[in-house]
N, C-alpha and C positions, 0 to 999 in steps of 0.2 A: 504494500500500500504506500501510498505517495506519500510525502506532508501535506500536498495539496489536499488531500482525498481526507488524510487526518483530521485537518483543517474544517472539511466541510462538517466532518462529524464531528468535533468539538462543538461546531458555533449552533450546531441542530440542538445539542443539551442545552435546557434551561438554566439557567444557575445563576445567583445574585453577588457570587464573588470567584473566585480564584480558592478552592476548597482548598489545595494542595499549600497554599502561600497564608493560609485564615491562621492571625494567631489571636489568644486572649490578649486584651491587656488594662482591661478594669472591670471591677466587682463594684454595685453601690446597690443601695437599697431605699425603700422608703416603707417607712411603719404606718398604714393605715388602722387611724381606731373606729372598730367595729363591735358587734358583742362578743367576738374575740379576736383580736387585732392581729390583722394582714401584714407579716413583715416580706416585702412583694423584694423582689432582686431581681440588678438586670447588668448581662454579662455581657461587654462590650470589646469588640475586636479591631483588629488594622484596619479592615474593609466597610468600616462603617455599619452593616450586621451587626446587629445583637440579638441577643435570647431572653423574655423575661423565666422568672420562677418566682416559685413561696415557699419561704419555711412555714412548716405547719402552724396553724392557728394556735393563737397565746406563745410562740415560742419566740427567739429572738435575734435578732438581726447577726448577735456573734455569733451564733450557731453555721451562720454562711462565711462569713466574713475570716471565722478561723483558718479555712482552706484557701484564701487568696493567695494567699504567698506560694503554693503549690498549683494553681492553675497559670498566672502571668507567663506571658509567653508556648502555652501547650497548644498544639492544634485542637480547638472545642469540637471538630468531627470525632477525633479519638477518644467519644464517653466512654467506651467500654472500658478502656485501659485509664481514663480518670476515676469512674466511679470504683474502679477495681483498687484504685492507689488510695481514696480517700473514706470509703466506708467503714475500714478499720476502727476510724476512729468518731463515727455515728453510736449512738445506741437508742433504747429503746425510748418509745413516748417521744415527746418534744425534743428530743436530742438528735433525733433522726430528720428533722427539719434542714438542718443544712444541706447533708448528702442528699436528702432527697429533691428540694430547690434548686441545687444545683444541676444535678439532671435532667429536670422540667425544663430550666434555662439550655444546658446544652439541646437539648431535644430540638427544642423550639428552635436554637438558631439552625441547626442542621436540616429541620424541615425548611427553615430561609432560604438557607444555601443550597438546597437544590431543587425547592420550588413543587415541593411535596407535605402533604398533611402527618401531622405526628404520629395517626393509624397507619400512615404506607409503611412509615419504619418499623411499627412493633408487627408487621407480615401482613397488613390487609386488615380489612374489617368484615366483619359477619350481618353489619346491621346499619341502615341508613340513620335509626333512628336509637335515642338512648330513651330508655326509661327512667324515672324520676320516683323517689320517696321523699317525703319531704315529712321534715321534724317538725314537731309543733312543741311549744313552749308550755308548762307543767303552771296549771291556770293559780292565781294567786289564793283564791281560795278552791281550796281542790273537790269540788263536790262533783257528782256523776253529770248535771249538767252543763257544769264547767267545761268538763272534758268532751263533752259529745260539739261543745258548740265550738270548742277549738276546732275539733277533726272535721266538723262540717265546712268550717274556713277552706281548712285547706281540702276539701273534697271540690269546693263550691270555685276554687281556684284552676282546675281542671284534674288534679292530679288524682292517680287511680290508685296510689302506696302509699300507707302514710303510715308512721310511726310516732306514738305519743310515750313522755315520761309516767313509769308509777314511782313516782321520788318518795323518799322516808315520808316527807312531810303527810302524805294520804296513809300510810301506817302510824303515824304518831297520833289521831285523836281517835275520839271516842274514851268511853269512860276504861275499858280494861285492854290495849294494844298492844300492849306485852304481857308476857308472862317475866316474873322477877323485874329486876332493873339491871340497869349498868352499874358497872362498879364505877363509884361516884368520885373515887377520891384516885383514881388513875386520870394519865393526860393521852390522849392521842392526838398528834398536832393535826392532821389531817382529817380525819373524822372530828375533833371540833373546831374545823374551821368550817368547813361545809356544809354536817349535818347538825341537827339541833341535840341538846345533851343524850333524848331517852336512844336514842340510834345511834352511839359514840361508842360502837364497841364491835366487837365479832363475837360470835354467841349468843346472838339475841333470838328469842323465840316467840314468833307471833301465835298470836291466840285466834282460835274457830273466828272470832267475830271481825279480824281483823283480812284475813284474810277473804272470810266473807262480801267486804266492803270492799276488796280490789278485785273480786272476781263482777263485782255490781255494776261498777266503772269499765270495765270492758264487757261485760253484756250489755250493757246500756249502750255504748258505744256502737259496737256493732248492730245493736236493732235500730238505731238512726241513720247507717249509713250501708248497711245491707250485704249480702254476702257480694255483690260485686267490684268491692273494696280490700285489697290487702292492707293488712295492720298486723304491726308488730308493736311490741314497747322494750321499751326501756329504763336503767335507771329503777330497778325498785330493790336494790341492796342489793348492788355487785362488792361491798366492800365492810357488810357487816353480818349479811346472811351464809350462814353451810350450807354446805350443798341441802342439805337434808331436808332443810327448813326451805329452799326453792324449789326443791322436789312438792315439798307439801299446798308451797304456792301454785307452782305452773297444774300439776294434775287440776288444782279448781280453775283456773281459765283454759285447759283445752278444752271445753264445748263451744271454744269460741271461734274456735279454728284461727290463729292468730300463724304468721306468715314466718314469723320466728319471736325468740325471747332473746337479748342482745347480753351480752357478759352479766352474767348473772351470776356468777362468783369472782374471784379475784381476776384480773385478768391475765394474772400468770400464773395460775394456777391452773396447769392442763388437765390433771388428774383428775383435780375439782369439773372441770367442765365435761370430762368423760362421764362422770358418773351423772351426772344431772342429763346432758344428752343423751344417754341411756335408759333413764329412766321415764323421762318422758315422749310422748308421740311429737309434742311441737316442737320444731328444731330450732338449735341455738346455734347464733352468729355471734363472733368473737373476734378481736385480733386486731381493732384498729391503734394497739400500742403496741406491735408488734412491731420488729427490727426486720428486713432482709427474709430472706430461704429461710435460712437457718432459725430464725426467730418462729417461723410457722411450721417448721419440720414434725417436730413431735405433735402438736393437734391433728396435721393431718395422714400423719403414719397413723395415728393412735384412736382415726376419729373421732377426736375428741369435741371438734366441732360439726353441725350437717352445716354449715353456711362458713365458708372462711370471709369476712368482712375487715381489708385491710385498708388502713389509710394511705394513699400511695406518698404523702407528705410524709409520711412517717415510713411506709414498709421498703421508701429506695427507688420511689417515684416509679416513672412509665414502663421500663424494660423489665423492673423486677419484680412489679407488682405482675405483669403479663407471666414473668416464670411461676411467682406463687399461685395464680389461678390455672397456669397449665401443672402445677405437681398438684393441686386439690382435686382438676378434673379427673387425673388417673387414679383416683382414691373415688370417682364417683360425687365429688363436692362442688357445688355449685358456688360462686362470689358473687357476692354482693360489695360495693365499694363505701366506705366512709369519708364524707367531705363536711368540711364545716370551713371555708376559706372562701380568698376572692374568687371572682370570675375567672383570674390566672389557674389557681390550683383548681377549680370546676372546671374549666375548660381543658388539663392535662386527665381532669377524669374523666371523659368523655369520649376523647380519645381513647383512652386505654381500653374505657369500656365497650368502644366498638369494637375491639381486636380480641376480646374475650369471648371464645364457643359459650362456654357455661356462666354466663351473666345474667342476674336477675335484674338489680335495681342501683341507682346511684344516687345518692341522698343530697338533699338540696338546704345547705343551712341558715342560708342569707333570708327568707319569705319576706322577714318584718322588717328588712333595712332598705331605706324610699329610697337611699342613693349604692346600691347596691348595682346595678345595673347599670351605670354611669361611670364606676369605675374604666370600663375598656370601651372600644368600640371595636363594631365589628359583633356584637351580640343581637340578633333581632329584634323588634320589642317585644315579638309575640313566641319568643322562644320556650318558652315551656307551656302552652295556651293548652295543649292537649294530655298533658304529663311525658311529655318526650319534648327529648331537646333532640331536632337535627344538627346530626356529626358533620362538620364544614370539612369544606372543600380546599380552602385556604390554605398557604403555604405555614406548616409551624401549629403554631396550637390556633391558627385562626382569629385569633383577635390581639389589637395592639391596647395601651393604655390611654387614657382621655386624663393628661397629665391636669388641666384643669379641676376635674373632679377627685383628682390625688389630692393636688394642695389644699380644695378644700376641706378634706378629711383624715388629714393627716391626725399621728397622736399627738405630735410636738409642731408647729407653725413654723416654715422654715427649713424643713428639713431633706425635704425633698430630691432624693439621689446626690446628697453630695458627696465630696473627693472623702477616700477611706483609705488615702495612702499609707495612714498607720498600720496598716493591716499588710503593707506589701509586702515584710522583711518577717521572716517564719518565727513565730512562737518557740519557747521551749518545748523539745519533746518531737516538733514536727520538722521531716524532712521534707529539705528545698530543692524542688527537680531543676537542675542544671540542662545536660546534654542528652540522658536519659535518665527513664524511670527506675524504679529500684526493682533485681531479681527479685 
C-alpha cells in the first residue's frame, strides 16, 4: 500500500485529535452542592480534548486529585494500563471515587477522540433504551399515607420502578417497637449520628407490632399503585438488624411481591447477606460500596446476592462495573446499577447500562433538584418522560457541562475548575511514572 492510499484511509477515520501524540496535562474539579454534592472533574490534554468524570457523591475532590501527579503527561487512551497502575490504591465506599472519576473522564475523552459513544467501547449495547428506578425520599412524618403519596409522585412522573426508604424512624414509634433497649451508656459514632438513640445499636429486636406496621406501609403502597409497578425499599436497618431479625421482617412483606430488598445487613457482611437471601423468596441487591472484581467476588461465587447492584463511582467506573455484571451473569445474576450523582456520573450509567445483557434498572437520585438538569447540556428535556432514558449517540458520554449553571451551584462561590498544581508533584507513598509504568 502507498502512503498515498495510507493517507486516504487515515483522513476517512473520524477523530478529534492525533490519539497517538494525546497527552494528559491537567486535573481540576469543581464541587457542586447538591443533596449530596457532585465533586465533577475534568481531564485536560495537549489537543484541547478533555474528558469530564465524578467522584462518587458526598466524597471529595482529593480522592481525584491524589492520582495527578501519576497521570501528567500519560496517553488518556491507555485507561486500561492507568486504571491498572492507580486502583491499588482506591478502596471501598467513597474512596473509590477517584479511580472511578477518573475512568469516566478517561472514557469520555477517548469516546472524543475517536468520535464514538462510551457503549461502543464497553463492546456494543443491547438496548436503545435505559430503564429508570427512581428513589423517593422517606416522608417526614412517616405514616402509610405518606409513603403511598411519595410513590405516587414518582409513578405520576412516568417512571414504572420505584424504590422507597423503611428508615428506623417508621420502627421507632408506637407504644412497644422494640423488645428491650439499647445499651444506653455505650457510644456508637455512626449509629448516633444518623439514627435516633432507641436504633443505636446491632441486636435490636423488633416486636409483632412493629413489624406489622412496615408490612402496612408496603401493602398500602402497592394497593395504590398496582401490581404494574416494581418496588423495592430500602434503608430499614442495614446497620443495626441480624440477619435473623430481617428474615422475620422480609417473610411479612413478601405478599407484596417487592422487586428486591437493598442491603439489608451490613454491607460487608456477605455471609450475612447469604443467609437472608436464602431464606427468603424476595431477592436482595447489594454492593453499591463495593471496591473492583475483587470486592464482589465472594457475593457472587457465594450467591450471596440474587441482584448485584454496584455503584460504578464506586465499583471502578464503566469497564469494570461491565466485568462485574458479566462475572454475576455466569453465576445466573442479574445488575441493577446505583447512582445518586450529576448528570456526568448518570450519564457514564447509562452507558454502561446499555452494554449490560443482564440489566434491570438504573436509579435516578437527582427527582427533587429544579437545577439538576441544567447542570450539562446535551440532556433532552423530556428524557426520562416514559421511565427510560434514551442511550445517545454522541461522541463520549454525550453530554458537555452548562458551566453557567456550575457557578451557580457551586459549594464554595468561586471555585470553579481552578489550577490544582499542588497536586502535580506525587505525595508520599505514591509512585511518579517517568518513561514507563511500573512491572
Amino acid at each position: 500500500m502507498t502512503d498515498k492510499q495510507l493517507g486516504r484511509i487515515e483522513n476517512a477515520i473520524t477523530t478529534h485529535s492525533n490519539p497517538s501524540e494525546l497527552r494528559i496535562t491537567d486535573m481540576r474539579l469543581a464541587v457542586v452542592a447538591a443533596n449530596y454534592d457532585y465533586p465533577i472533574l475534568r481531564i485536560d490534554t495537549n489537543q484541547g480534548v478533555y474528558g469530564l468524570g465524578e467522584v462518587r457523591d458526598a466524597g471529595h475532590a482529593s480522592n481525584a486529585l491524589q492520582f495527578k501527579s501519576m497521570l501528567i503527561g500519560q496517553n488518556p487512551c491507555n485507561v486500561d494500563m492507568i486504571f491498572r497502575a492507580i486502583k491499588r490504591f482506591g478502596n471501598w465506599g467513597r474512596e473509590g471515587g477517584g479511580v472511578s472519576g477518573i475512568e469516566i473522564a478517561l472514557m469520555d475523552l477517548i469516546g472524543k477522540v475517536y468520535g464514538v459513544p462510551c457503549y461502543q467501547l464497553l463492546g456494543g449495547k443491547y438496548r436503545d433504551k435505559v430503564r429508570l428506578y427512581g428513589d423517593t425520599p422517606t416522608p417526614d412524618d412517616p405514616t402509610p399515607e405518606d409513603f403511598v403519596e411519595a410513590v405516587k409522585g414518582r409513578r405520576d412522573r412516568g417512571l414504572t420502578w420505584i424504590k422507597f426508604d423503611l428508615r428506623p424512624s417508621l420502627f421507632e414509634t408506637g407504644d412497644s417497637p422494640l423488645i428491650g433497649h439499647d445499651a444506653r451508656h455505650e457510644t456508637d459514632f455512626e449509629m448516633g449520628k444518623w439514627f435516633k438513640a432507641p436504633m443505636a445499636g446491632r441486636g435490636v429486636k423488633l416486636t409483632e407490632e412493629t413489624i406489622e406496621r412496615a408490612a402496612h406501609v408496603v401493602s398500602e403502597v402497592r394497593k395504590a399503585v398496582g401490581n404494574g409497578i416494581q418496588l423495592c425499599v430500602d434503608h430499614f436497618g442495614e446497620n443495626y438488624l441480624t440477619a435473623d431479625e430481617v428474615i422475620r421482617l422480609g417473610k411479612a412483606l413478601e405478599p407484596y411481591n417487592l422487586a428486591w430488598m437493598e442491603d439489608p445487613v451490613s454491607r460487608f457482611d456477605i455471609p450475612g447477606h447469604k443467609v437472608v437471601a436464602d431464606a427468603l423468596l424476595t431477592p436482595i441487591a447489594a454492593g453499591e460500596d463495593l471496591y473492583l472484581r475483587d470486592g464482589f467476588r465472594e457475593a457472587i461465587q457465594t450467591r450471596a446476592f440474587d441482584i448485584v447492584h454496584p455503584d460504578l463511582l464506586t465499583s471502578g467506573g464503566l469497564m469494570e462495573t461491565k466485568r462485574i455484571s458479566d462475572d454475576a451473569e455466569e453465576q445466573g445474576i442479574p445488575t441493577a446499577l446505583h447512582c445518586a450523582g450529576s448528570p456526568i456520573g448518570f450519564m457514564a450509567n447509562i452507558h454502561t447500562a446499555a452494554a449490560i445483557s443482564s440489566f434491570l434498572a438504573c436509579e435516578h437520585h437527582g427527582l427533587d433538584l429544579p437545577f439538576w438538569e441544567s447542570l450539562v447540556t446535551g440532556l433532552p428535556k423530556n428524557y426520562m418522560a416514559d421511565g427510560y432514558v434514551t442511550v445517545p449517540d454522541a461522541p463520549g458520554l454525550g453530554v458537555d457541562l452548562n458551566l453557567e449553571a456550575i457557578e451557580e451551584n457551586l459549594r464554595t462561590p468561586g471555585t470553579m475548575f481552578l489550577p490544582t498544581d499542588e497536586w502535580n508533584t506525587p505525595k508520599l507513598g505514591f509512585w511518579r511514572p517517568d518513561d514507563r509504568w511500573p512491572e
